[in-house]
mmCIF file as gemmi writes it, N, C-alpha and C atoms, coordinates in Angstrom:
data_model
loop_
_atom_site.group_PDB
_atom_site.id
_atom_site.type_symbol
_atom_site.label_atom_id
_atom_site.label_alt_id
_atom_site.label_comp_id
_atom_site.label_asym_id
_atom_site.label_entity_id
_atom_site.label_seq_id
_atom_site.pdbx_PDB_ins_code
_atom_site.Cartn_x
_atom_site.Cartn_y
_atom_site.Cartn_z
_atom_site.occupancy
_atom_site.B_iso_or_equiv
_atom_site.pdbx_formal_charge
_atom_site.auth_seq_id
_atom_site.auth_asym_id
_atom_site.pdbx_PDB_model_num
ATOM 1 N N . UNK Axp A 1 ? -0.869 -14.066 -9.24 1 0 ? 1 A 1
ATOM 2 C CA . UNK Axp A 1 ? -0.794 -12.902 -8.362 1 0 ? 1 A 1
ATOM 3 C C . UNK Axp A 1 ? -1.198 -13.32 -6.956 1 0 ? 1 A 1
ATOM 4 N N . UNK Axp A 2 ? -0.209 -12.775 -6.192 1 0 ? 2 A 1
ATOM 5 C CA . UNK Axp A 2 ? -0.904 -13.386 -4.652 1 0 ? 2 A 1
ATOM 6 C C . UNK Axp A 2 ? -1.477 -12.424 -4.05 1 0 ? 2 A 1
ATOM 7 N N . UNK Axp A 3 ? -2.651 -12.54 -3.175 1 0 ? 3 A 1
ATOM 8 C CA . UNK Axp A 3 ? -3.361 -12.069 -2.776 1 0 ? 3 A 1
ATOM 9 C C . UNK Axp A 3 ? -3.519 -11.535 -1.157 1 0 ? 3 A 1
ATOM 10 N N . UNK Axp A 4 ? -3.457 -10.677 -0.64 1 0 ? 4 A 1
ATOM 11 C CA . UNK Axp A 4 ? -3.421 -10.199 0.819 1 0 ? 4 A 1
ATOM 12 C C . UNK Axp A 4 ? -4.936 -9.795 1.063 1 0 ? 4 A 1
ATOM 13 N N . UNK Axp A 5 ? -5.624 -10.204 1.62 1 0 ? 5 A 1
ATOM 14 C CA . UNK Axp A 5 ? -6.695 -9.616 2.524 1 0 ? 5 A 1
ATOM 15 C C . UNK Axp A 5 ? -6.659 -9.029 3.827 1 0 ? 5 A 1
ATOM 16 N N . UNK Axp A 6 ? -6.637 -7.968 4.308 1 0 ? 6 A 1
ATOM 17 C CA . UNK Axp A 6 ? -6.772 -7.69 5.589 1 0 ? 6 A 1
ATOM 18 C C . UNK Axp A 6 ? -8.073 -7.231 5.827 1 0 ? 6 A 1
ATOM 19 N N . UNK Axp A 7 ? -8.669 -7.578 6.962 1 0 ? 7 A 1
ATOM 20 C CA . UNK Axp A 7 ? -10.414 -7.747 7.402 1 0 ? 7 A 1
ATOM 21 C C . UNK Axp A 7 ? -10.008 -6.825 8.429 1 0 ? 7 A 1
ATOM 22 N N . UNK Axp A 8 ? -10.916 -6.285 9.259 1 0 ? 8 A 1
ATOM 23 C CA . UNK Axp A 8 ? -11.313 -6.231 10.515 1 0 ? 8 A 1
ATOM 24 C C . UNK Axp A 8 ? -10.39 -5.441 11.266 1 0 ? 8 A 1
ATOM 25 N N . UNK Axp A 9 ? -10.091 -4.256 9.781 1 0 ? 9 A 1
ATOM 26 C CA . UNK Axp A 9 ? -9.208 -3.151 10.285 1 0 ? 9 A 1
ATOM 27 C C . UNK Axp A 9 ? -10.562 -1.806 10.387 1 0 ? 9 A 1
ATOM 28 N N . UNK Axp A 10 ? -9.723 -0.799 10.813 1 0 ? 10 A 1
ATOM 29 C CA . UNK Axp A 10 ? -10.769 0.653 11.207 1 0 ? 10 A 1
ATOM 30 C C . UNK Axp A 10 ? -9.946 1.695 10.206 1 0 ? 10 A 1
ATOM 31 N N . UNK Axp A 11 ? -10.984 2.132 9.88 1 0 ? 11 A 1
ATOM 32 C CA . UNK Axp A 11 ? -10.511 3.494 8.929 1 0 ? 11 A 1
ATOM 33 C C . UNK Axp A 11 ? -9.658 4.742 9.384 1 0 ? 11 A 1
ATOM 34 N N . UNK Axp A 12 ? -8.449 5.163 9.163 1 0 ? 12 A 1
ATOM 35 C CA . UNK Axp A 12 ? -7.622 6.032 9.727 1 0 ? 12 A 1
ATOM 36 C C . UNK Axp A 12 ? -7.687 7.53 8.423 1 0 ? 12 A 1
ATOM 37 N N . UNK Axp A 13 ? -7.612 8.714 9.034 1 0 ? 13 A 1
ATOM 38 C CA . UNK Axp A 13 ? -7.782 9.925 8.575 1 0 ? 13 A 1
ATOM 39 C C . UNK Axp A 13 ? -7.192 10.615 8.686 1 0 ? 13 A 1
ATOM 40 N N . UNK Axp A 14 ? -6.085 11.437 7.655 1 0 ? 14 A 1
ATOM 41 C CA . UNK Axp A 14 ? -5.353 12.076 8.135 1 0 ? 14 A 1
ATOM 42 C C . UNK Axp A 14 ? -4.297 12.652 7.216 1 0 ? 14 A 1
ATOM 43 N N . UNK Axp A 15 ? -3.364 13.214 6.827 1 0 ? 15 A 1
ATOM 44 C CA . UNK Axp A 15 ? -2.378 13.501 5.299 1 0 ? 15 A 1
ATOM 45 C C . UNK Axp A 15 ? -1.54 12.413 5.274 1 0 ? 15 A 1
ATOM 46 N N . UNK Axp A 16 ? -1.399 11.558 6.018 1 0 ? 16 A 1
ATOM 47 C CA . UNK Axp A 16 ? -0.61 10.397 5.836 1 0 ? 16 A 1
ATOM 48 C C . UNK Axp A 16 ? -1.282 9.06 5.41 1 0 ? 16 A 1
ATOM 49 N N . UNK Axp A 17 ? -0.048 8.526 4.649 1 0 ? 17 A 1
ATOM 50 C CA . UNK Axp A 17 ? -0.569 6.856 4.302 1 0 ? 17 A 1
ATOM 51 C C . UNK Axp A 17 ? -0.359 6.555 5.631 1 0 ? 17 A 1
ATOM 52 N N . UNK Axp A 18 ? -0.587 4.981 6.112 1 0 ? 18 A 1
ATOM 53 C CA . UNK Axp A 18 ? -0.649 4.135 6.273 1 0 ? 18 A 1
ATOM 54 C C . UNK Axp A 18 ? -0.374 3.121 6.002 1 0 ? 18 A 1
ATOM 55 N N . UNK Axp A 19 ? 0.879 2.128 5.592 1 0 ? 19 A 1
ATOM 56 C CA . UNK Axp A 19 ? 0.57 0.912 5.421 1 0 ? 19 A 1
ATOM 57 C C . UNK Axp A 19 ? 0.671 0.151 6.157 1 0 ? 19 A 1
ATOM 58 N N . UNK Axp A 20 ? -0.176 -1.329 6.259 1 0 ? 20 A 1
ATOM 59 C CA . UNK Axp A 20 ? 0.04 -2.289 6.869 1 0 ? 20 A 1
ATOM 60 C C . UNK Axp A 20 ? 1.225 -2.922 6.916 1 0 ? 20 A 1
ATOM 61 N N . UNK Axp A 21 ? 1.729 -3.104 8.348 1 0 ? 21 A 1
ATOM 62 C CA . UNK Axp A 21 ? 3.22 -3.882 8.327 1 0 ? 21 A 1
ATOM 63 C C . UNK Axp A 21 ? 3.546 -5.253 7.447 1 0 ? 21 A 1
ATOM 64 N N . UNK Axp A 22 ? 2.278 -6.078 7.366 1 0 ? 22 A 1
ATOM 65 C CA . UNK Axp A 22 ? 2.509 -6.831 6.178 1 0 ? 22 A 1
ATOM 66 C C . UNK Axp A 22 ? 2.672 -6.943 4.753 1 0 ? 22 A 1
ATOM 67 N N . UNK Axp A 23 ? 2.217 -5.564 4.295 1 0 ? 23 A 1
ATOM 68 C CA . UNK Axp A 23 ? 2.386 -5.473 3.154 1 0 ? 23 A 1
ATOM 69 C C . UNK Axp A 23 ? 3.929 -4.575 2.962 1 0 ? 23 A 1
ATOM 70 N N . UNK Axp A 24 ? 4.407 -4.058 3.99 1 0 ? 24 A 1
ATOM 71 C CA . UNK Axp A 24 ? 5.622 -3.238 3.695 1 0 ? 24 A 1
ATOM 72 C C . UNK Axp A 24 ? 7.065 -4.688 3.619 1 0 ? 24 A 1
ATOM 73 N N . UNK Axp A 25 ? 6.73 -5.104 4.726 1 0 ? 25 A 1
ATOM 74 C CA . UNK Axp A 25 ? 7.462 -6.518 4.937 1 0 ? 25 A 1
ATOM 75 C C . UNK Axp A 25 ? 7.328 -7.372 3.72 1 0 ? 25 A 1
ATOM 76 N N . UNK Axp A 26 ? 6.182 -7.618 3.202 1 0 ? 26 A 1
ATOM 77 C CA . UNK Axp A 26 ? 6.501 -8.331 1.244 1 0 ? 26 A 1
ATOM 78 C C . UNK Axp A 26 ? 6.813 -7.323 0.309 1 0 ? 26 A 1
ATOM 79 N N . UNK Axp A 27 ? 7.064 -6.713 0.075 1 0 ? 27 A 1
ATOM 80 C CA . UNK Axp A 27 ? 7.327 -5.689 -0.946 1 0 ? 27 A 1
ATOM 81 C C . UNK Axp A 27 ? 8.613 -5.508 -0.542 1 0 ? 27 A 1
ATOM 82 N N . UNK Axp A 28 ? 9.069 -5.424 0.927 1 0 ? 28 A 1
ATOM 83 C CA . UNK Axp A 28 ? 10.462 -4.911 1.562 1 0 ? 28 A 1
ATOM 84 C C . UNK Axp A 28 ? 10.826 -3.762 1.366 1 0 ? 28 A 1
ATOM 85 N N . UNK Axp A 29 ? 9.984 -2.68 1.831 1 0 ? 29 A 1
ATOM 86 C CA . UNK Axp A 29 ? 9.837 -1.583 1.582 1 0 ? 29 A 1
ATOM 87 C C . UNK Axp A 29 ? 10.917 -0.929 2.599 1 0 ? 29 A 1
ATOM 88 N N . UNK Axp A 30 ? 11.665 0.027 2.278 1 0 ? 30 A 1
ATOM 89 C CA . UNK Axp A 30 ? 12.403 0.68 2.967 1 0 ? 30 A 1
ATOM 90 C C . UNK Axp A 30 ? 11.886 1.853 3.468 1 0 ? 30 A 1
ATOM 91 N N . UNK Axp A 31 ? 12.848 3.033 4.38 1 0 ? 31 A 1
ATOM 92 C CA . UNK Axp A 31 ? 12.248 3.903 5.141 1 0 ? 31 A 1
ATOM 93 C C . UNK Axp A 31 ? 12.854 5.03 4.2 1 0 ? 31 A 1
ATOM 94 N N . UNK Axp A 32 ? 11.715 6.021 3.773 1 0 ? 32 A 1
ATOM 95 C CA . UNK Axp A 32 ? 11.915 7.029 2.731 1 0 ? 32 A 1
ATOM 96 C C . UNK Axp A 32 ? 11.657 6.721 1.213 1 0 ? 32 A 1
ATOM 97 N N . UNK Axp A 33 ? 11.471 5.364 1.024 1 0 ? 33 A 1
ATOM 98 C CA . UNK Axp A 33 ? 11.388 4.978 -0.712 1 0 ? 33 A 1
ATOM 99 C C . UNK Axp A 33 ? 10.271 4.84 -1.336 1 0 ? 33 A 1
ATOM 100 N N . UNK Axp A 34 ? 10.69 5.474 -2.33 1 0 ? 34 A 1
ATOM 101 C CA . UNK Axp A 34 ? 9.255 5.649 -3.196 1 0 ? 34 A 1
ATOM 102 C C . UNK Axp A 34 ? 8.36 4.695 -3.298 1 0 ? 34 A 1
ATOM 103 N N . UNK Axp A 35 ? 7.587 5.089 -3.466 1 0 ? 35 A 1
ATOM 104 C CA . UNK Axp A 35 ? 6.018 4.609 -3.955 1 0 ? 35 A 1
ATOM 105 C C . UNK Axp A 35 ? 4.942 5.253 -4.592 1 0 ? 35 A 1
ATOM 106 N N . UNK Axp A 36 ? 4 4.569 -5.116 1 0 ? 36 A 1
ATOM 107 C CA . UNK Axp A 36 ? 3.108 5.067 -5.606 1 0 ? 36 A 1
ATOM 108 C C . UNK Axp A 36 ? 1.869 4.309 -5.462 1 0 ? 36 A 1
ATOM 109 N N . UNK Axp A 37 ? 0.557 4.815 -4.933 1 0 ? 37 A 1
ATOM 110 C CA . UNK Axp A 37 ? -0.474 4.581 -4.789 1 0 ? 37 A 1
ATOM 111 C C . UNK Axp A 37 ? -1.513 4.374 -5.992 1 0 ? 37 A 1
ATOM 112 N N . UNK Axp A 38 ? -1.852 4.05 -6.819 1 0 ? 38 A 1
ATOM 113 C CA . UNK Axp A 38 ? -3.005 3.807 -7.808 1 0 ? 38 A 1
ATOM 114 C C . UNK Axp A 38 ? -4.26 3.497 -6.869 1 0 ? 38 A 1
ATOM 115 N N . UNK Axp A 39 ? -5.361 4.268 -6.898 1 0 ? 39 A 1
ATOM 116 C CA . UNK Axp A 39 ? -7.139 3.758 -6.51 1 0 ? 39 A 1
ATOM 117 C C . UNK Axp A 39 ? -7.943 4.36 -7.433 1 0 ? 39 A 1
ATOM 118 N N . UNK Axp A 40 ? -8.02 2.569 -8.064 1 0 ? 40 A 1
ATOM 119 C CA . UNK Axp A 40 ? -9.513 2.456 -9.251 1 0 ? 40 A 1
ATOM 120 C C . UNK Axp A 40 ? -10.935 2.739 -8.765 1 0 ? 40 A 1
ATOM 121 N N . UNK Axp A 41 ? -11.173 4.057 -8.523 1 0 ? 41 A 1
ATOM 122 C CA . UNK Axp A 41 ? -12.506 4.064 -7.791 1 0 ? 41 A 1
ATOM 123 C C . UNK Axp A 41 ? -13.993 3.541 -8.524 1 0 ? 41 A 1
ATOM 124 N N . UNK Axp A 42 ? -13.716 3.458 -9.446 1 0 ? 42 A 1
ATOM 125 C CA . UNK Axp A 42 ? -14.965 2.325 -9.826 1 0 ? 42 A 1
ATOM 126 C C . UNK Axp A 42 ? -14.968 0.504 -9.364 1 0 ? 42 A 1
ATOM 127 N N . UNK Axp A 43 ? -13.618 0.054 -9.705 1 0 ? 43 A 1
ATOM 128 C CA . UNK Axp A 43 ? -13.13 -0.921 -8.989 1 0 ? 43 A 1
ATOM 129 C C . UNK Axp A 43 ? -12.992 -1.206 -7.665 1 0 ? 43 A 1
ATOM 130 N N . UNK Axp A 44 ? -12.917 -0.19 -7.032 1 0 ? 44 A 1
ATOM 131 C CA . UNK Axp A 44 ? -12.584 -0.36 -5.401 1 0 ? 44 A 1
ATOM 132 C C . UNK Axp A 44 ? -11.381 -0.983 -5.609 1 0 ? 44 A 1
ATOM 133 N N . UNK Axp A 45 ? -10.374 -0.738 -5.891 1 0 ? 45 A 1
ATOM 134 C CA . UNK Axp A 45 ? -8.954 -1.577 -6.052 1 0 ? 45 A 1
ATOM 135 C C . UNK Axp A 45 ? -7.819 -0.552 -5.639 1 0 ? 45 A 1
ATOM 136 N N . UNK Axp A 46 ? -7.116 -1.029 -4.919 1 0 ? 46 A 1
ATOM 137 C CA . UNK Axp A 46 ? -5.888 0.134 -4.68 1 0 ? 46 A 1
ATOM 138 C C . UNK Axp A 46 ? -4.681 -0.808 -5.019 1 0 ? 46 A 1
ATOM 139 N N . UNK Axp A 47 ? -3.92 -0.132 -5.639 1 0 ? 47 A 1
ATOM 140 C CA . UNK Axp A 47 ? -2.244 -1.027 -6.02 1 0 ? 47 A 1
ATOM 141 C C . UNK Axp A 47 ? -1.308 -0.085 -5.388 1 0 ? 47 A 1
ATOM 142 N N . UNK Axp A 48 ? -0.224 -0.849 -4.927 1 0 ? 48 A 1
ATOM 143 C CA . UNK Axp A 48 ? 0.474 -0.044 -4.501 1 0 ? 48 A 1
ATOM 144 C C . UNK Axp A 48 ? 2.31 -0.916 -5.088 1 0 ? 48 A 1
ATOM 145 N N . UNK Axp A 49 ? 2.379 0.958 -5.824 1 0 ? 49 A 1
ATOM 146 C CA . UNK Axp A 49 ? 3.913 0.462 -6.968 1 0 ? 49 A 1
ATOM 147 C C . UNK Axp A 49 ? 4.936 0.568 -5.9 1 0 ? 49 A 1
ATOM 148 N N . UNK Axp A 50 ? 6.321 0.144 -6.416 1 0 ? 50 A 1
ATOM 149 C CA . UNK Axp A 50 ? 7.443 0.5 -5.872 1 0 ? 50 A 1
ATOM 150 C C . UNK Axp A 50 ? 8.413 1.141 -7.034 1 0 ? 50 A 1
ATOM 151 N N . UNK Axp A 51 ? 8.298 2.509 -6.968 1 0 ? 51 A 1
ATOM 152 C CA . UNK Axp A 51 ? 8.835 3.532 -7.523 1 0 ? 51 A 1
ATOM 153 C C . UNK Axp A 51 ? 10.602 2.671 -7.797 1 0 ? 51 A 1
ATOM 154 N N . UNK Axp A 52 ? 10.863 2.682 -9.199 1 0 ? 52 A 1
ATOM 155 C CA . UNK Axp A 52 ? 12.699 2.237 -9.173 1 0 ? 52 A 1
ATOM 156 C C . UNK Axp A 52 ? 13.464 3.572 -9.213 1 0 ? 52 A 1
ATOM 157 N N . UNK Axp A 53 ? 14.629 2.324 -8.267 1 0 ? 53 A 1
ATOM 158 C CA . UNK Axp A 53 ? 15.684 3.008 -7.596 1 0 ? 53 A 1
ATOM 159 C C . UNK Axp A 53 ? 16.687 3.039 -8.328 1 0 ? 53 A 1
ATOM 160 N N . UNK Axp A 54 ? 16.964 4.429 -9.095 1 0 ? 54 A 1
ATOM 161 C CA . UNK Axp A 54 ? 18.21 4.904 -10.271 1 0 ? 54 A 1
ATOM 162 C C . UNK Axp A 54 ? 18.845 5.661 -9.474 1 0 ? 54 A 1
């Protein structure tokens, strides 16, 4: 599994995600396409799915 760290970002607030342009750019996320967020709050872990396209 490869691993992305991003450091030495600031916390944003608001009804919207956010993602980092690097993580949309590996995944190759398009504009409007699903996703799904998973956060293990005991883990501190967030995954983020890519909903399939039927």
């Amino acid at each position: 599994m490869a691993e992305i760290i991003f450091k030495d970002n600031s916390i944003q607030t608001g009804h919207r995600i956010k993602i980092p342009k690097a993580i949309i750019d590996t995944l190759d996320l398009k504009v409007k396409q699903g996703i799904t967020i998973r956060f293990d709050v005991d883990k501190k872990n967030m995954l983020v799915e890519v909903d399939d396209e039927e």
